[in-house]
C-alpha positions in Angstrom: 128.4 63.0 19.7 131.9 64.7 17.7 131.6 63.2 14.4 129.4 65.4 11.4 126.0 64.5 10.9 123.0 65.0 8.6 119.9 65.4 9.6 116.9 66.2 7.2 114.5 68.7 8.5 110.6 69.4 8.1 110.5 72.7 7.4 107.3 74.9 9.1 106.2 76.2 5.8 106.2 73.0 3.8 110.2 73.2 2.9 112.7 70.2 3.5 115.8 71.4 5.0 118.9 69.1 4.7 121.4 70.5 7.1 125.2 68.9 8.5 126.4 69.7 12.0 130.1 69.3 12.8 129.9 69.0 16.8 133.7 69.0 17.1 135.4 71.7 18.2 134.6 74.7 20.9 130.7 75.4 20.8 130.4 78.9 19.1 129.1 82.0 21.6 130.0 85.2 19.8 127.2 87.1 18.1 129.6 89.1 16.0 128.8 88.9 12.7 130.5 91.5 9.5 131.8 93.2 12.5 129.1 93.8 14.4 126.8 92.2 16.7 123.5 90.1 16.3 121.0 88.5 17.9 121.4 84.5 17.5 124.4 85.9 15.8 126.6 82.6 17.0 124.9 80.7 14.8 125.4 82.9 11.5 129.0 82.4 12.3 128.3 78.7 12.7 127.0 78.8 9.0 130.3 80.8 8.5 133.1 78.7 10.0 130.9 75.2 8.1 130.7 74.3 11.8 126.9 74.0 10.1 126.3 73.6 6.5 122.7 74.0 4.2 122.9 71.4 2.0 120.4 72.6 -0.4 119.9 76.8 -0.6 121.3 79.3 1.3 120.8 80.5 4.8 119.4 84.3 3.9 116.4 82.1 2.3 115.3 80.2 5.2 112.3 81.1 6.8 113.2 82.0 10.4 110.9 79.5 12.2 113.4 77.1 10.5 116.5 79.2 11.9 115.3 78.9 14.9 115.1 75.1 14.7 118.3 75.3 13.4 119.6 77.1 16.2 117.7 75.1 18.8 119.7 71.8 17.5 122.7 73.9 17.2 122.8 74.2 21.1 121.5 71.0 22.2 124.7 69.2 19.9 126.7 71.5 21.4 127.8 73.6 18.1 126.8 77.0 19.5 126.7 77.9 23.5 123.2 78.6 24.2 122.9 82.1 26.4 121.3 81.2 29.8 118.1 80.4 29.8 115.3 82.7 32.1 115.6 81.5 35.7 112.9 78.7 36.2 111.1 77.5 38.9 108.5 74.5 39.4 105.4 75.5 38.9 104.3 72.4 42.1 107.1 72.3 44.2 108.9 75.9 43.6 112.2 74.5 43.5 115.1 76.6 41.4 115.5 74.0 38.4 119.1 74.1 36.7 117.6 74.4 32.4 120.3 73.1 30.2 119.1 72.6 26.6 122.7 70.9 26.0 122.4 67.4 25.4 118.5 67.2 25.4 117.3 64.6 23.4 115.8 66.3 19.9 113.1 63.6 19.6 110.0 65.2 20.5 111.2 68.3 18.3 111.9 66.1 14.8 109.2 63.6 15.4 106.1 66.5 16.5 104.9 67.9 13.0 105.0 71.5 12.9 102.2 73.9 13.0 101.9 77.2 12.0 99.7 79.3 14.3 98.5 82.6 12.2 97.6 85.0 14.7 94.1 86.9 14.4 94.2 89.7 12.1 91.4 91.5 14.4 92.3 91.6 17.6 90.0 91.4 20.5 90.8 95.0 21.7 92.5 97.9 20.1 95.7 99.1 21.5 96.6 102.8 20.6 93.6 102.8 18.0 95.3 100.0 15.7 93.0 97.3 16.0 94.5 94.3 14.2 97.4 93.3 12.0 98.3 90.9 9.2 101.5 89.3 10.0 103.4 87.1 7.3 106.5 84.9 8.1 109.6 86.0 7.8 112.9 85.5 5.9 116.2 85.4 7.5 118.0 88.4 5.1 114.6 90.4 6.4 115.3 89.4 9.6 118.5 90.8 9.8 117.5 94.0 10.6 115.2 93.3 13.4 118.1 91.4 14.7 120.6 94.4 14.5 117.8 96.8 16.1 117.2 94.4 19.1 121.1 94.6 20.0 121.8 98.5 18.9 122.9 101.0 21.8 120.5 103.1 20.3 117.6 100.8 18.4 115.4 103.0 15.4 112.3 100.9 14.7 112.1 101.6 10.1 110.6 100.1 7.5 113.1 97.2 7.9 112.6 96.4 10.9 108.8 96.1 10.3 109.9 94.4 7.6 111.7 92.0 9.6 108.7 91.8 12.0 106.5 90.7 9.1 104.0 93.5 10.0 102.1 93.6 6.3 99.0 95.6 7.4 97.7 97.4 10.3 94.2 97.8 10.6 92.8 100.9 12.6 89.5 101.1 14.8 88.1 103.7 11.8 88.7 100.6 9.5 91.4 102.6 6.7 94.5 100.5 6.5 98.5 100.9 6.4 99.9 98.4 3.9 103.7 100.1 3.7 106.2 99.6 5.9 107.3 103.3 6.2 103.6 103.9 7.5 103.7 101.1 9.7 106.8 102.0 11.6 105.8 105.7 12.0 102.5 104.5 12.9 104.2 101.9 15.9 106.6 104.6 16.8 104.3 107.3 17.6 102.6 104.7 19.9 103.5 103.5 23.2 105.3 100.1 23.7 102.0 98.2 24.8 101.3 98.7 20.3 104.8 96.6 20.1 104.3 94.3 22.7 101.5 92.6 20.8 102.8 92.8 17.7 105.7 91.1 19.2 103.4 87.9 20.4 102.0 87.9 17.0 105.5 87.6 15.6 105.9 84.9 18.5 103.3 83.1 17.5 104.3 82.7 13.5 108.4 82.2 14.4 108.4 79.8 17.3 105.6 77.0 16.3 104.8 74.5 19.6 107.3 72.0 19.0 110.3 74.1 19.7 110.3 73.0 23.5 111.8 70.6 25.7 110.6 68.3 28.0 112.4 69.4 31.7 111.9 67.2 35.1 111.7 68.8 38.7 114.4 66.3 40.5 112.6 66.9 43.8 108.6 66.7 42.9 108.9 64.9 38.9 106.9 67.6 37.7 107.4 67.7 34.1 108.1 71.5 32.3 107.9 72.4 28.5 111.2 74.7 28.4 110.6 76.5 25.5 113.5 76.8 23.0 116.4 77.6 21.8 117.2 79.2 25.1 116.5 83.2 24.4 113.8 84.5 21.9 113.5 87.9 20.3 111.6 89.0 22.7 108.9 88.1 25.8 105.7 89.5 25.1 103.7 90.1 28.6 100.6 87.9 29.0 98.5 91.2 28.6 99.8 91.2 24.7 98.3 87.6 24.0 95.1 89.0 26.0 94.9 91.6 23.1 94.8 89.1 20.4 92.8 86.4 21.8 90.5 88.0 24.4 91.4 87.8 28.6 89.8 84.7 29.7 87.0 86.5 32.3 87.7 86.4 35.8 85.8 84.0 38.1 86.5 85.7 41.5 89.3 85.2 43.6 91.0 82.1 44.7 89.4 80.3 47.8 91.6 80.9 50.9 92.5 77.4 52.5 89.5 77.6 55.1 86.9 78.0 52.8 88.0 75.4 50.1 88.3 72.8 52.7 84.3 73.7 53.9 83.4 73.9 50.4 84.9 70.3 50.0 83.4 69.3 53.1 79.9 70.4 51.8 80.6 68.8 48.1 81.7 65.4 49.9 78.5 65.2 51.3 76.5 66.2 48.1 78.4 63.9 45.8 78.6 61.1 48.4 74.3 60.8 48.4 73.9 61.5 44.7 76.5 57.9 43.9 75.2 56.5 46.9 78.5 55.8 48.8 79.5 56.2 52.5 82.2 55.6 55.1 85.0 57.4 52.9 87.9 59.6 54.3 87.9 63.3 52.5 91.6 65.3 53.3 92.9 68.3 52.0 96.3 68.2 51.3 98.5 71.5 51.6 101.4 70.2 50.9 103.3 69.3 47.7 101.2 67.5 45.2 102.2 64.1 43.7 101.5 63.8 40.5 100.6 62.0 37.6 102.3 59.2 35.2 103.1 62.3 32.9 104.3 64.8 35.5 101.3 66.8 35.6 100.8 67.8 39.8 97.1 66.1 41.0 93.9 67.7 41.6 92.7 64.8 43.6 93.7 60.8 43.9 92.2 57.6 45.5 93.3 55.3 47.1 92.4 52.2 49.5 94.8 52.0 52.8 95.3 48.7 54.3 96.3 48.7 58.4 97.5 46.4 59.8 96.3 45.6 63.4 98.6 42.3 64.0 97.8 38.6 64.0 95.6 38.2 61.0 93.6 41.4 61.5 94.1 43.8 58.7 91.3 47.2 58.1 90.7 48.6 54.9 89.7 52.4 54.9 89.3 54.4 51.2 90.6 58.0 51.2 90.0 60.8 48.8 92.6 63.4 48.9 92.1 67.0 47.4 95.4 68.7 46.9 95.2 72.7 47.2 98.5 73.9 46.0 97.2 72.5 42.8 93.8 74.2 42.6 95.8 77.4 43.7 98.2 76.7 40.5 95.9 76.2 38.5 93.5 79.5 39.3 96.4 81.6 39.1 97.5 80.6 35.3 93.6 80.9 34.1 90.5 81.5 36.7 87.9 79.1 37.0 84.7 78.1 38.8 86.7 76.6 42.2 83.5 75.4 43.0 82.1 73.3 40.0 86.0 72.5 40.0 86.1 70.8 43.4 82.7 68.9 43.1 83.6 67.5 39.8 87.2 66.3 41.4 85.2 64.1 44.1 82.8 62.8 41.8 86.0 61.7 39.7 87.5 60.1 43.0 84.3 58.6 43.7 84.0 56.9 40.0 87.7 55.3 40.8 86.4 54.3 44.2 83.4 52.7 42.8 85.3 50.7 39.9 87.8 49.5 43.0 84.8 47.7 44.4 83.6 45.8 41.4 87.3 44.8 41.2 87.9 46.7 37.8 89.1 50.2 37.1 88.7 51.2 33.4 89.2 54.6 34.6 92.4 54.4 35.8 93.9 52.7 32.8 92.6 55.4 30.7 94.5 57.9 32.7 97.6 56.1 32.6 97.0 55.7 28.4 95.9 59.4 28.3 99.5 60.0 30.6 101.4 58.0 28.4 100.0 60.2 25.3 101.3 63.3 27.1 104.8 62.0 27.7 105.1 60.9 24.6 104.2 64.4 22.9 106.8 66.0 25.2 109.7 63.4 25.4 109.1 61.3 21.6 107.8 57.9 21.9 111.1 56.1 21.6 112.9 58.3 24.9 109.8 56.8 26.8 110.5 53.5 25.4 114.4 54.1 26.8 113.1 55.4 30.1 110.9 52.4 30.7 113.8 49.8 29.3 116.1 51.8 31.7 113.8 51.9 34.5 112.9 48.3 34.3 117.2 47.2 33.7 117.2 49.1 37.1 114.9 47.4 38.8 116.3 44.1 37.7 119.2 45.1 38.7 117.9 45.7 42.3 116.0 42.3 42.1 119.3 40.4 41.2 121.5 42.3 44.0 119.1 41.6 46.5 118.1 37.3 45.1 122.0 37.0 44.8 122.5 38.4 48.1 119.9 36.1 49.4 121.4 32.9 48.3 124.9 33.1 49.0 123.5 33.6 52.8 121.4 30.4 52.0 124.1 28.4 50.1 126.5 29.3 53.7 123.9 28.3 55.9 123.6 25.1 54.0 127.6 24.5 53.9 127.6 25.0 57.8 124.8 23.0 58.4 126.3 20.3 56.5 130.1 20.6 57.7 127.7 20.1 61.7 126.7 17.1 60.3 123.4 18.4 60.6 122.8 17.5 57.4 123.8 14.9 54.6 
């Protein structure tokens, strides 16, 4: 894509944005901006050099959630060079995954209406005896001076950088209140950086909304990530900071070791096996690499019947429920959980598919692949699914056709032989 464009924009806060991208030409990668650096300060000097051009308003009145969707575009068409993304592993197969937001398809980021998360003003715990904060979104000429602070040799948090923050109130654990920003900033920097890291996830949470992600496939296990985007934020707040403003979910114990979740799933089996009234089924636990789903997400568990075949006409049927560990370790590590009520309800799910397989209809499994579908769609946009099936099915046609034509050109020279013998008339 080289030639200009427009593309018209839903803004986060209810504004339409029409916006024009040139794509030709060198994508943009210095931050310089009035002589002096800036973060996301390539694409200011986008809006400079008309490489990208508001069609209605000016750029200092943009909120910055619409910047930053701005500047998410921006790099995928190639206008500005997106700084390297975090290193990125898969979360089921650990492999080092190459994230380049150049090129991704936009879809899932125009079509997904935006959302504006509004963090809590009263936090679950107090850090530094400030107990909660009223954040508002921001403009980009307020932002400016954040951005300047978050490059400077020597940064000086002020009453424009909280400003730029959108820190409109702090609230203390005595209940009095600092509404300025001059008593906000001395108030953050006479506290220790634990104070900033959360109001930095609050400010997270009002400038980035959910959509501004990409859909990202492991090419070794076809796990599917959410990348988040454009490729560097302001900042990234430590989970602790979102555990301050939402409440840490409460620990369940530790993780099973692999001994003791395969006797727990031995003891479930047996459990859920009397209560359906079902027998004769194989229960593994898998260690390895899980599969997973239609929509990339790694199994907790699967079904399956396995047909042997024992020659002649002889052919055994055996049904097999597989638990999948690495999964369940996944899993406990991103948010504890009851591994127990976990596990039993896993085999009572397998069991339920295993049960529809013998009455020759499995509503279950159709809703899974429906509920799949959903997910890919959210992550991808409806239509790059439609492609990747169109694509996917032109492939396998493709296959079918090499393989048929193959197939009877031998055919057609048997038959030519067979008739030059005489064998046939």
């Amino acid at each position: 894509m080289s030639d200009p464009f427009e593309l018209t924009l839903d803004g986060l806060h209810g504004d339409t944005i029409r916006v024009r991208f040139v794509p030709e030409g060198d994508a943009i990668e210095s931050d310089v901006v009035d002589g002096g650096e800036l973060f996301a300060g390539r694409l200011l000097e986008a809006f400079a050099a008309e490489r990208i051009v508001l069609l209605d308003g000016e750029v200092d009145e943009l909120f910055v959630s619409d910047f930053h969707l701005v500047r998410d575009l921006a790099e995928r068409f190639g206008v500005i060079e997106p700084q390297p993304h975090p290193a990125l592993t898969c979360r089921n197969c650990r492999h080092s995954l190459d994230v380049d937001p150049v090129g991704a398809d936009p879809e899932s980021l125009l079509a997904e209406p935006p959302v504006f998360e509004h963090p809590p003003m009263r936090w679950a715990e107090a850090v530094d005896g400030v107990r909660g904060a009223l954040m508002d979104p921001v403009r980009v000429r307020d932002a400016r001076a954040l951005w300047r602070c978050l490059v400077a040799p020597e940064p000086v948090l002020d009453a424009a950088v909280v400003r730029g923050l959108g820190v409109v109130e702090l609230t203390l654990e005595d209940g009095t209140t600092l509404d300025t920003a001059e008593s906000i900033a001395e108030r953050m920097n006479a506290s220790s950086d634990a104070l900033l890291d959360v109001i930095t996830a609050a400010y997270d949470l009002v400038q980035y909304p959910p959509r501004m992600r990409f859909g990202l496939v492991c090419p070794e296990c076809g796990a599917v990530h959410d990348v988040p985007t454009p490729s560097i934020r302001e900042d990234d707040p430590p989970p602790e900071a979102f555990d301050v403003l939402f409440g840490a979910i409460e620990e369940e114990g530790a993780m099973l070791d692999i001994d003791a979740f395969s006797a727990a799933v031995e003891r479930f089996a047996a459990e859920v096996f009397e209560d359906r009234g079902v027998a004769n089924i194989d229960v593994v636990v898998d260690e390895g690499v899980p599969p997973v789903d239609d929509s990339g997400e790694p199994l907790m568990g699967s079904y399956q019947p396995i047909h042997e075949n024992h020659g002649g006409t002889f052919t055994d049927v055996r049904f097999e429920i597989a638990l999948y560990y690495q999964t369940f370790v996944s899993m406990f590590a991103e948010a504890p959980y009851d591994v127990d009520a976990e596990i039993r309800e896993t085999l009572d799910h397998e069991v339920e598919h295993h049960l529809h397989h013998l009455s020759g209809h499995d509503p279950l499994d159709a809703e899974e692949r429906a509920e799949a579908r959903a997910d890919l769609e959210r992550t991808f946009g409806k239509d790059a699914v439609r492609r990747a099936e169109r694509d996917a099915l032109r492939r396998e046609l493709g296959q079918m056709g090499r393989v048929f034509f193959w197939g009877l050109l031998v055919l057609a020279i048997g038959l030519a032989l067979l008739v030059a013998a005489g064998v046939i008339e």
